[in-house]
matplotlib code that plots the C-alpha trace (Angstrom):
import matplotlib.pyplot as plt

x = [178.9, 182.3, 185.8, 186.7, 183.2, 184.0, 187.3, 186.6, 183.5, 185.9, 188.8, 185.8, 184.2, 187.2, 188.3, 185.2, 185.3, 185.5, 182.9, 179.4, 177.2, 173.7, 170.3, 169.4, 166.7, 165.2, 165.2, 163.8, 161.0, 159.4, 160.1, 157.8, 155.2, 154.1, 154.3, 151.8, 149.2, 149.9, 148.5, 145.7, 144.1, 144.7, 142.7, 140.3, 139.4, 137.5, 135.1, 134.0, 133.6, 129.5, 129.0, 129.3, 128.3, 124.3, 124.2, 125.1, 123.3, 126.8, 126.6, 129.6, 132.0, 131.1, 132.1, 135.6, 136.2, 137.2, 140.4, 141.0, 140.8, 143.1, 146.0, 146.1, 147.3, 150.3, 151.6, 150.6, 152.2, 155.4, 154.9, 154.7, 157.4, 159.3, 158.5, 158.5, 162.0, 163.0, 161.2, 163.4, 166.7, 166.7, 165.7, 162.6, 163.7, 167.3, 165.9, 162.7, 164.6, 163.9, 161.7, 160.1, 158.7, 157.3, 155.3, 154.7, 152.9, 151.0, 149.5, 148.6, 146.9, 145.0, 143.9, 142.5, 140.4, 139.4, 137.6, 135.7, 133.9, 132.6, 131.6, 129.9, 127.7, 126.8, 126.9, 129.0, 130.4, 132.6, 134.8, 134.8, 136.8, 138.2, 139.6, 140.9, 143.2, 144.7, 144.9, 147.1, 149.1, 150.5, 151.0, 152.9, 155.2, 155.9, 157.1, 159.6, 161.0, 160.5, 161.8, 165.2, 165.5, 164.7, 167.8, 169.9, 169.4, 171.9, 174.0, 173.1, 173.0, 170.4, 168.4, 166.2, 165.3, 164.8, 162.1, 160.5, 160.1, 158.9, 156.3, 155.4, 154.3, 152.5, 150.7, 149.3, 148.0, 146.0, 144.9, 143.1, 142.8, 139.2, 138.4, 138.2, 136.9, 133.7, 133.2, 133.4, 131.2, 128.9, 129.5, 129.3, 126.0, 126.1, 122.8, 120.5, 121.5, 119.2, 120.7, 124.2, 124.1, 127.1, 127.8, 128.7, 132.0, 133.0, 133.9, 136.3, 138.0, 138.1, 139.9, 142.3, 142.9, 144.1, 146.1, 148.0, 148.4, 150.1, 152.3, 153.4, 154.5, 155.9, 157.9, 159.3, 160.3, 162.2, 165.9, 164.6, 167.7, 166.5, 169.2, 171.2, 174.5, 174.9, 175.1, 178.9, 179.4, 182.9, 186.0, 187.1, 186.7, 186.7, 183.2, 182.0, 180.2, 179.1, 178.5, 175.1, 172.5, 169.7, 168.0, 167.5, 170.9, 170.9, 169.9, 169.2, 166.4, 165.1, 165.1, 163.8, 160.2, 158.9, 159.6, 158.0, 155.0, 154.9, 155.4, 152.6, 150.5, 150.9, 150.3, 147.3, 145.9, 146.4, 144.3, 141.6, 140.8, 141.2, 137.6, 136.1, 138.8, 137.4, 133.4, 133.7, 136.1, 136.0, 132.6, 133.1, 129.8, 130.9, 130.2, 132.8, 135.7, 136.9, 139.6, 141.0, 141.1, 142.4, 145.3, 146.6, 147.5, 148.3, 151.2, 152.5, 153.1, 154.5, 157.1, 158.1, 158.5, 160.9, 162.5, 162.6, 164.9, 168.2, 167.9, 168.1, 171.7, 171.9, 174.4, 173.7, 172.6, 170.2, 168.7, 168.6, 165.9, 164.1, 163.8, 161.5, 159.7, 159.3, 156.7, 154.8, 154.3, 152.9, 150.7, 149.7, 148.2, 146.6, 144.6, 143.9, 142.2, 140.1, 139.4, 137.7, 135.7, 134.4, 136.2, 137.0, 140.8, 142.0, 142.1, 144.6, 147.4, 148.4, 150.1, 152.5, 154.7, 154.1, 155.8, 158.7, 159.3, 159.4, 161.5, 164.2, 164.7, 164.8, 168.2, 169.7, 169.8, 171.7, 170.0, 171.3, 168.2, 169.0, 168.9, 165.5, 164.3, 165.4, 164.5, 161.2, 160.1, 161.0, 159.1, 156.0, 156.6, 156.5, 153.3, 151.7, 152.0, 150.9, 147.5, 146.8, 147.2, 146.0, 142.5, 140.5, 142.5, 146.1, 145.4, 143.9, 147.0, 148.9, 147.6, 147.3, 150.9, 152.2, 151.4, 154.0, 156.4, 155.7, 156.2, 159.6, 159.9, 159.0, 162.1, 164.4, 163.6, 163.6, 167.0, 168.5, 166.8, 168.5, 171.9, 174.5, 172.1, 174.0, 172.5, 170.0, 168.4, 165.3, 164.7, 164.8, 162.5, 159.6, 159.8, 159.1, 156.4, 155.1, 155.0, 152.1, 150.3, 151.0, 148.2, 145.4, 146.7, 147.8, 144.8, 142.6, 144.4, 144.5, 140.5, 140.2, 142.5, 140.0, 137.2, 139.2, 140.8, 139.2, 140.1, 142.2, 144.4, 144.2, 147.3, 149.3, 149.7, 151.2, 154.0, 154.9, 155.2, 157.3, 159.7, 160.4, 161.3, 163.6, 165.2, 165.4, 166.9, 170.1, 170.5, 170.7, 173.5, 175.5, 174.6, 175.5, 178.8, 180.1, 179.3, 181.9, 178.9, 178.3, 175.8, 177.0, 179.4, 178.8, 179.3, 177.0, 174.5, 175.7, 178.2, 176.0]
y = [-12.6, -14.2, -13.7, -11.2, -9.2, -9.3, -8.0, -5.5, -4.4, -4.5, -2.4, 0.2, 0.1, 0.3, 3.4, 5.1, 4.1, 7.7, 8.7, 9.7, 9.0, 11.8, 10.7, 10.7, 12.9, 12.9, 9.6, 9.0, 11.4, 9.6, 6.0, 7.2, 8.0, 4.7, 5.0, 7.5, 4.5, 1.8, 4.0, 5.7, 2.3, 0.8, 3.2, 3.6, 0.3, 0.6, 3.4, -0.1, -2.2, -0.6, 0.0, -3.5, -4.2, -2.5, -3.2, -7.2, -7.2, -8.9, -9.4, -7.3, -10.4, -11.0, -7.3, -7.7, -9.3, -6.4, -6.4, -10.1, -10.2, -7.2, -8.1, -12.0, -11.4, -10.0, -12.9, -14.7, -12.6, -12.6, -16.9, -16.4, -14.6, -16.7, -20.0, -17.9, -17.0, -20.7, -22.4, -19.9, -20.5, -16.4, -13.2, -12.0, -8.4, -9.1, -10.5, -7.7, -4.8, -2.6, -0.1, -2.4, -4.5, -1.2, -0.5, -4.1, -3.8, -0.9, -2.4, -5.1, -3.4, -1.5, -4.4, -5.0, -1.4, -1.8, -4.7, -2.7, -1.4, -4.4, -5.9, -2.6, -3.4, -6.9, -6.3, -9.1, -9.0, -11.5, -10.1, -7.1, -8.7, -10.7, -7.3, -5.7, -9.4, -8.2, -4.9, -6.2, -8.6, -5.5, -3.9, -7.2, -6.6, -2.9, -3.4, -5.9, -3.6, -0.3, -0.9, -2.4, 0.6, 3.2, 1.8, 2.1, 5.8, 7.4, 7.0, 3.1, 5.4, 7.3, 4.5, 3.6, 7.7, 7.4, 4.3, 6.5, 9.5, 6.9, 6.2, 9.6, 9.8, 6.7, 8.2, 11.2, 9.2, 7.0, 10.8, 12.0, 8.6, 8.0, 11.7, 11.6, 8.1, 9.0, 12.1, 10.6, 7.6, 9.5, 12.9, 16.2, 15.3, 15.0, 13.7, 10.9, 9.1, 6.1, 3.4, 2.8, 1.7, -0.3, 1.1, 4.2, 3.0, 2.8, 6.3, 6.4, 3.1, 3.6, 7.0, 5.3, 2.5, 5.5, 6.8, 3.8, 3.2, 6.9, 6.4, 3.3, 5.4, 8.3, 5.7, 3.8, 7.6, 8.4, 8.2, 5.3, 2.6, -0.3, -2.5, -2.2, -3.8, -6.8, -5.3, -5.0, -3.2, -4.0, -4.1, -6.9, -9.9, -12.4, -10.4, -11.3, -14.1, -15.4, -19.0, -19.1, -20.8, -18.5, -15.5, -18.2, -18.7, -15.4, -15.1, -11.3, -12.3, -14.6, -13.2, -10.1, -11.9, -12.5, -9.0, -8.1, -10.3, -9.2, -5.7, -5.3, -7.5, -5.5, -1.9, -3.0, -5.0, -1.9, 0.3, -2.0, -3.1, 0.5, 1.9, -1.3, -0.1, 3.2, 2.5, -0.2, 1.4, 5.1, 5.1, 6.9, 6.5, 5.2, 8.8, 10.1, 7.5, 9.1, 11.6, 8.7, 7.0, 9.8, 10.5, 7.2, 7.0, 10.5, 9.2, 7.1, 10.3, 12.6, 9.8, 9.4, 13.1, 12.8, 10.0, 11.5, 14.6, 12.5, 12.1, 15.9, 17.5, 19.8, 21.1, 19.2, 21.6, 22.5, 19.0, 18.2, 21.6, 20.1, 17.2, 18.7, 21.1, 18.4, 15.7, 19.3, 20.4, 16.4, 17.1, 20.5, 19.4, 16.7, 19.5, 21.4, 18.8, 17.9, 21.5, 21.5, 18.9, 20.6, 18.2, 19.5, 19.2, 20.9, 17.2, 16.3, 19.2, 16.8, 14.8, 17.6, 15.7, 12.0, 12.9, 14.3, 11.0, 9.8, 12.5, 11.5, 8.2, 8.9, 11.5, 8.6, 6.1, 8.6, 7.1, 3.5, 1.5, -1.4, 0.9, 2.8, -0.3, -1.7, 2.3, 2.3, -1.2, -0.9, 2.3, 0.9, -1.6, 0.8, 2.3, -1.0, -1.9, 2.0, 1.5, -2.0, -0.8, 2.3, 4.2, 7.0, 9.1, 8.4, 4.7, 5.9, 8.0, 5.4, 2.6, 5.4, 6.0, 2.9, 4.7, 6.8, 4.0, 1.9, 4.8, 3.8, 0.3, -0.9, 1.0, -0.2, -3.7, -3.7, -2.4, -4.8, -7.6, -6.7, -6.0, -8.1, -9.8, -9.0, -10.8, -12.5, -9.2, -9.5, -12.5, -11.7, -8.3, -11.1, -12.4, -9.7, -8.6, -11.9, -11.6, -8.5, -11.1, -10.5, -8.1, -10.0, -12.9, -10.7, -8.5, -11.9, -13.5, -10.3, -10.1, -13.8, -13.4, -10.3, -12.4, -14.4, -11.7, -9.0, -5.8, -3.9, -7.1, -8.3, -5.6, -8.4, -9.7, -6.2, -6.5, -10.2, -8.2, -5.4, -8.3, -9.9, -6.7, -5.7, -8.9, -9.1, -5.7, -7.3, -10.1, -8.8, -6.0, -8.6, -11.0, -8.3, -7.3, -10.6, -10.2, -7.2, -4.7, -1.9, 0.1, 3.1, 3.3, 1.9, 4.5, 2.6, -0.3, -0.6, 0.0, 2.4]
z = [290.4, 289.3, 291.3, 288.7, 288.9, 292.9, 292.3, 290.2, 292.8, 295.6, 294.1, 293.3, 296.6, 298.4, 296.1, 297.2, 301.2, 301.9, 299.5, 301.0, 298.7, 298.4, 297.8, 294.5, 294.6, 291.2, 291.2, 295.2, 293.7, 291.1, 293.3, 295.9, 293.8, 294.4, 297.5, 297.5, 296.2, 298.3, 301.1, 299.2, 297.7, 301.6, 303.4, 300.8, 301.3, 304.3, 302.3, 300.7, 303.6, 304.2, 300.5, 300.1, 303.4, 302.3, 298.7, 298.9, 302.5, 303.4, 307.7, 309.2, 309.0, 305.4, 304.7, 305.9, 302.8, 301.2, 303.7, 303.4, 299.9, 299.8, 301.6, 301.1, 297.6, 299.2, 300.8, 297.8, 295.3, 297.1, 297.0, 293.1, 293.3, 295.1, 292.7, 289.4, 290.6, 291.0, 288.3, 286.1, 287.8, 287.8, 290.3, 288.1, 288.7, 287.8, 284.7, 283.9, 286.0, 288.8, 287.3, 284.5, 287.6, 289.2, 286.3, 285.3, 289.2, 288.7, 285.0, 287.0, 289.8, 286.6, 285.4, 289.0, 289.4, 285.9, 287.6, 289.5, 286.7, 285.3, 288.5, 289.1, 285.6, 286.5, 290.7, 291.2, 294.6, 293.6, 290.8, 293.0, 295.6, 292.8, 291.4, 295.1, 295.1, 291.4, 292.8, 295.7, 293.4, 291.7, 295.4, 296.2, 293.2, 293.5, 297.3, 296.7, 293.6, 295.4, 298.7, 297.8, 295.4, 297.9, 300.3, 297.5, 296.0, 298.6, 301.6, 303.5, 306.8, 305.2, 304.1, 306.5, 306.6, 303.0, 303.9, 306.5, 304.3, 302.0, 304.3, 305.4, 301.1, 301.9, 305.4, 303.0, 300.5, 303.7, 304.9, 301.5, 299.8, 302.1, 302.0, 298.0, 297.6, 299.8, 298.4, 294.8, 296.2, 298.4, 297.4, 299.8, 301.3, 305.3, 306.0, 305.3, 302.6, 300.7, 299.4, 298.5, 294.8, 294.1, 290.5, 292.7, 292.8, 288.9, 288.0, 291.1, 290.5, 286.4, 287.3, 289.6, 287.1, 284.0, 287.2, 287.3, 284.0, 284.2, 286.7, 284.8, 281.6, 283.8, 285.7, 282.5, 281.0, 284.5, 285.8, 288.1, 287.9, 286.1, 287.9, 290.9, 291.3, 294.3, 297.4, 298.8, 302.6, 302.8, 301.3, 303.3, 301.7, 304.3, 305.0, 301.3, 301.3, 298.0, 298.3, 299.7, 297.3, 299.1, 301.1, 303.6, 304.5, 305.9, 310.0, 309.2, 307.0, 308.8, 311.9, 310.3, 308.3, 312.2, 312.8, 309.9, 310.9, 314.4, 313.5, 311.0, 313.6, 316.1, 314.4, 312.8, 316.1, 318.5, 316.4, 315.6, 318.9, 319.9, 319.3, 321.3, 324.1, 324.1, 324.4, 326.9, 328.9, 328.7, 327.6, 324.6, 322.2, 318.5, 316.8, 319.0, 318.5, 315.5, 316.6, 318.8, 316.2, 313.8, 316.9, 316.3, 312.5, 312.4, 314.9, 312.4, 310.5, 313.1, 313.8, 310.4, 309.6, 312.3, 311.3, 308.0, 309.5, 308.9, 305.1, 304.4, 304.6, 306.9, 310.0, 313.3, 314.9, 312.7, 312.1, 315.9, 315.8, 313.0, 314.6, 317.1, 314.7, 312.0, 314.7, 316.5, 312.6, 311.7, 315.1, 314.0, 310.9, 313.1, 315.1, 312.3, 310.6, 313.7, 314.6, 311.2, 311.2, 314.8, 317.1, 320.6, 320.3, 323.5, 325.4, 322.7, 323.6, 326.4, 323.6, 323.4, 326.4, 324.3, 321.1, 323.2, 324.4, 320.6, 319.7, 322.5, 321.3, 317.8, 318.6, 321.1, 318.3, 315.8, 312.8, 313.6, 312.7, 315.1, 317.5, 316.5, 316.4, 319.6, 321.8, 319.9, 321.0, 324.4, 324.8, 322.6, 325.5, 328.3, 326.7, 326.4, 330.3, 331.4, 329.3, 330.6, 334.1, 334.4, 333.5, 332.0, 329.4, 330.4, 329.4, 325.7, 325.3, 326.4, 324.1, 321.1, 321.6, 320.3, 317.0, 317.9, 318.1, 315.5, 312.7, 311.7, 312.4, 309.0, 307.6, 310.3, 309.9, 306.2, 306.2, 308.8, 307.2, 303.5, 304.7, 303.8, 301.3, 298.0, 295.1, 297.1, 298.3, 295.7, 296.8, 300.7, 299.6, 298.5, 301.9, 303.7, 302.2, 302.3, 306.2, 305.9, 306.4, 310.5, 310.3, 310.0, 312.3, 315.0, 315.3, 315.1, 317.9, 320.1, 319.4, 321.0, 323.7, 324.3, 324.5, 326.9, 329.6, 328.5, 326.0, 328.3, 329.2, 325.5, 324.3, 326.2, 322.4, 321.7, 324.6, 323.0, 319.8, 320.8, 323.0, 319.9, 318.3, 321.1, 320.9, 317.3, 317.5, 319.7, 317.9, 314.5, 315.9, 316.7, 313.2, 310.8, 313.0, 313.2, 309.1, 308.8, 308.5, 311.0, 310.8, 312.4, 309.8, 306.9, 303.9, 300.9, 300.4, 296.6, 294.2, 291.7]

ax = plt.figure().add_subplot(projection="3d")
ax.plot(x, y, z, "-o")
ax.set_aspect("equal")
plt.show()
């Protein structure tokens, strides 16, 4: 931007510093649409994992291709990105646009489901996995468009709230993503089955791949913004900073692709070592691991309904009580779902008391998302230490809680991270997706230490996790205040 562009942006921002901008909802609804597929392709991803397991006769370390395959492409897409970026001297979504690299994702990803089918014909394993790595490259793309964009439709103290409702699209989409892929893979039959024939998995995929390419045209018709203007959060000018060359030059950013790494570690690493927590310690046979298991994703969504609360505009008395009904409905639908599938869920109501604990923090950081993250680690902390010294079902509950606490961390740190980033905020958006890559290093490195210490004393990875997060919390307060940007009062993100 030139010193008459900045100007001109600060003479309108500061004419609107009263303004409180509402989320666009229109346009929030058809962004998170994608949403809705990153967590329905993710989850459905491990429905593959034995059907390719039995019909390549892969051993169970082979079979974890399918995840490695899956979310390698997004650090490497957002490496493309990156170098594409500099090789043309421009951001490729200020050049393409917002929404035009959304859909340009999702055709990508079509082309990578569409892969499925013709693997399926020749039962090549690998053009299968080769078609999950396209199918993450488009992922790759759509977060670093769809993330920025969803901070930007509204109010900046809303936008971390609009991330986590964001996510709470994406947690239903990794609840009936599984359910639909097995029953089109396997279909409704509960008992012995033969064997798994790999061309079981074309109709599904070829459906998902016209589904994309649907979304894609719905998208390009929609009010989504194709471009959003540099990000200015102050009218004071001594805050605007435009001479840096690069995201790097930002200690936000930086500061915030660890935490983005450690977070992503750490949620994926507590829940896979979980069910090998839970048969060696509590003695709980494999069959029965499930609703454990089930308890600790369905967290992740009764913390971001919560967090969710502050986007909607309501009086404050009224959102403090949804902010209790919002995580006990989340939970409801929890039991509901296990009572179904014939699950004895009366140990669960204990969990009542948990979420409580959630809920508190979430209303003492009043929607500041340097301070959810900084309350939410230090209890994820607390819940950490409890289940690595005590036993039986308080240490399970314990150790599934950390679901609780991670729910809305991804939005917090995402919005931190961005802040203050103006024209270099594409840029920093490739970055952190780049750093999903946490989750497969973390949960490796917590399986070794394991073999090391033990299981139970293994979630000392976790705690390192969370102490970073805590810490990162602090010091990026601090960074973005010594910036001119507050975050308990900050009235936009952009100038729309």
């Amino acid at each position: 931007m030139q010193s008459a562009d900045l100007v001109a942006a600060t003479e309108l921002m500061a004419s609107r510093s009263h303004e409180k901008l509402k989320t666009k909802w229109a346009q929030f609804g058809a962004l998170i649409s994608v949403f809705f597929f990153w967590g329905f392709v993710a989850a459905s991803n491990d429905i593959l994992v034995p059907v390719f397991q039995e019909s390549f006769s892969l051993s169970p370390a082979a079979s974890q291709f399918v995840s490695l395959a899956f979310y390698v492409a997004y650090t490497i897409g957002s490496v493309l990105y990156v170098c594409i970026s500099k090789m043309l001297g421009v951001d490729i979504l200020n050049r393409i646009g917002y929404k035009n690299g959304i859909c340009l994702g999702l055709l990508i990803s079509a082309i990578g489901t569409s892969m499925f089918y013709l693997a399926a014909l020749s039962g090549t394993l690998n053009l299968m996995l080769s078609g999950l790595f396209v199918v993450g490259l488009g992922f790759s793309l759509q977060q670093i468009a769809a993330n920025p964009l969803a901070i930007v439709l509204g109010d900046l103290k809303t936008s971390s709230q609009r991330l986590t409702l964001a996510g709470g699209v994406n947690n239903l989409g990794t609840t009936i993503g599984p359910l639909l892929v097995s029953l089109a893979i396997f279909g409704r039959g509960t008992g012995a089955r033969g064997h798994i024939a790999i061309d079981s998995v074309k109709m599904p995929y070829l459906v998902l791949t016209f589904a994309f390419i649907a979304v894609a045209i719905f998208l390009k018709f929609s009010s989504l913004p194709n471009h959003i203007a540099p990000s200015i959060h102050s009218v004071d000018r001594q805050s605007l900073d435009l001479d840096k060359k690069s995201a790097f030059s930002y200690p936000q950013l930086i500061g915030g692709m660890l935490a983005i790494f450690f977070y992503v570690g750490v949620e994926v690493a507590t829940a896979s070592n979980l069910p090998q927590y839970l048969r060696q310690n509590l003695g709980i046979l494999t069959q029965d691991v499930a609703p454990y298991i089930s308890l600790y994703w369905a967290s992740l969504m009764i913390g971001r309904w919560t967090g969710a609360v502050g986007i909607f505009e309501t009086g404050a008395n009224l959102k403090k009580l949804l902010k209790f009904l919002a995580p006990y409905l989340a939970f409801g639908i929890f039991l509901g779902v296990n009572a179904i599938a014939g699950h004895n869920i009366a140990q669960f109501l204990v969990y009542v008391f948990v979420i409580i604990v959630m809920v508190l923090a979430d209303i003492l950081s009043k929607g500041n998302p340097a301070k959810i993250l900084l309350y939410f680690s230090i209890c994820a902390i607390c819940a950490l230490v409890i289940g690595m010294n005590t036993g039986g079902i308080v240490s399970a509950y314990a150790l599934i809680s950390v679901g609780l606490f991670c729910s809305t961390l991804w939005p917090c740190i995402f919005t931190v991270a961005l802040s203050g980033l103006g024209r270099h905020i594409n840029q920093g958006s490739s970055l952190l997706i780049m750093m999903i890559m946490g989750g497969g290093i973390v949960s490796t490195l917590q399986g070794a230490v394991a073999t090391q210490i033990g299981i139970q004393s293994s979630y000392i990875v976790g705690v390192g996790c969370f102490v970073y997060l805590a810490a990162y919390a602090v010091f990026v307060a601090k960074v973005l205040r010594a910036q001119g940007l507050d975050l308990d009062h900050l009235e936009t993100i952009s100038d729309h």
